[in-house]
N, C-alpha and C positions, 0 to 999 in steps of 0.2 A: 869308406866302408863299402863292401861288394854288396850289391842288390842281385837278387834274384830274378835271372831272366830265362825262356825256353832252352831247352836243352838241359841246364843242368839238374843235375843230381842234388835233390838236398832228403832233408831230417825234419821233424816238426812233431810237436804234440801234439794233438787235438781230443777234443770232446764235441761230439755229436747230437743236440739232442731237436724234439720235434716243436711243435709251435706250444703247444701245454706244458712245456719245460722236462718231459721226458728224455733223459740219456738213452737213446740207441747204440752208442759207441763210444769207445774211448781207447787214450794210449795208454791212461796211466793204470802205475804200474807193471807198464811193460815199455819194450826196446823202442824209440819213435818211429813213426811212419816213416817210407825213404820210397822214395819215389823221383822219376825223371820229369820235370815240368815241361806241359804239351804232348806227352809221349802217349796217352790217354789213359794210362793206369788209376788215375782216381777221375772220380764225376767230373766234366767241367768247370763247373762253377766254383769248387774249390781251386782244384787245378789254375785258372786264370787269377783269383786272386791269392793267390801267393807273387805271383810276379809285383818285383818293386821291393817285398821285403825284405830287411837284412838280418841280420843272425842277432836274437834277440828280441825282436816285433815280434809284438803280440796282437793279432784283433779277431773282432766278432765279423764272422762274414755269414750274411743270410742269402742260401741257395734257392734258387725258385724251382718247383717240380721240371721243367722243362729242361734246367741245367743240372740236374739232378737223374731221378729214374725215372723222368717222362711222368708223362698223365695216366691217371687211370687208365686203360683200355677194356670198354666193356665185351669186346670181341674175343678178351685173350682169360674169360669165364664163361664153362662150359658144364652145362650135368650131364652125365654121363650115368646109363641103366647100373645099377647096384650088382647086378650080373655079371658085370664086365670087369669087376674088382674083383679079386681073387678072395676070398672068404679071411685069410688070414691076413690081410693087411688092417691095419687100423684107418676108418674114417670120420673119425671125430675131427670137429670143427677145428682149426689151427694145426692139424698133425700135417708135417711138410713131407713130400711124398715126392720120388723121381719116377717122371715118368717118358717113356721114347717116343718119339716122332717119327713118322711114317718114314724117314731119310735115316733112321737110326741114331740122332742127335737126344742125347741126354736133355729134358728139361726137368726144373723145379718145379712145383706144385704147391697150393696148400688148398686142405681142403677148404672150402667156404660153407659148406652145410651136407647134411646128409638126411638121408630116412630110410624108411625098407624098398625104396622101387630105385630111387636115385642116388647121385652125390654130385655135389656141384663142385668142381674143381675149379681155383682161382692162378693161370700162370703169371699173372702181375708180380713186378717186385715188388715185396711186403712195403716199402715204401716209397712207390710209386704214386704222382699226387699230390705229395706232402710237402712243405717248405720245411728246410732244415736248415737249424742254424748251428755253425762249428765255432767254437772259441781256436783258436789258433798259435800253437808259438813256433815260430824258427829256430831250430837248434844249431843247421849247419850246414851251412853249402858246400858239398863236397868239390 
């Protein structure tokens, strides 16, 4: 039976969820994930342990923030004067906002808080930090 090694192309189900057993993510329901293994398209720590599996394996892998989106970084939260947002945007706490970079690079945002002088912008990925655990199934090694 063929194992999955770098380079190939496979297929897989998975459910995503956080340490308090919250789903973040899921396949089902929909077409499986398909991805090139090592190719860097998903986090690494998924990414690496799919290798070995054969079409059919199923298991629980627990990713650590580092193999995952990184740690927190408290550098990459910023307030920013309430004047500097355009009046018609919304900044309620959780509204994800794009905003440019001085090189004209698109980044995401969420807000972290707001009031009338400031708003604290958060560019951390929403789950950066966090240990995730995927349940996993191999569908198909192209």
């Amino acid at each position: 039976m063929s194992q999955v090694k770098p380079g190939d192309t496979i297929r897989m189900h998975y459910s995503g969820s956080l340490s308090d057993g919250t789903t973040f993510d899921s396949s089902q329901g929909r077409d499986p994930l398909e991805f090139t293994v090592g190719s860097g398209q998903i986090i690494p720590g998924l990414d690496s342990a799919v290798t070995g599996m054969s079409v059919g394996d199923e298991k629980t892998v627990k990713v650590s923030p580092e193999e995952a989106y990184g740690a927190r970084d408290p550098g990459r939260v910023q307030a920013v004067p309430r004047e500097q947002i355009p009046a018609d945007i919304p900044v309620d706490p959780g509204t994800q906002l794009q905003m440019q970079t001085p090189d004209g690079q698109t980044m995401p945002v969420m807000v972290a808080a707001s009031n009338d002088t400031e708003v604290t912008l958060d560019a951390n990925h929403p789950l950066a930090g966090q240990e995730l655990t995927f349940d996993v199934e191999l569908v198909e090694i192209k």
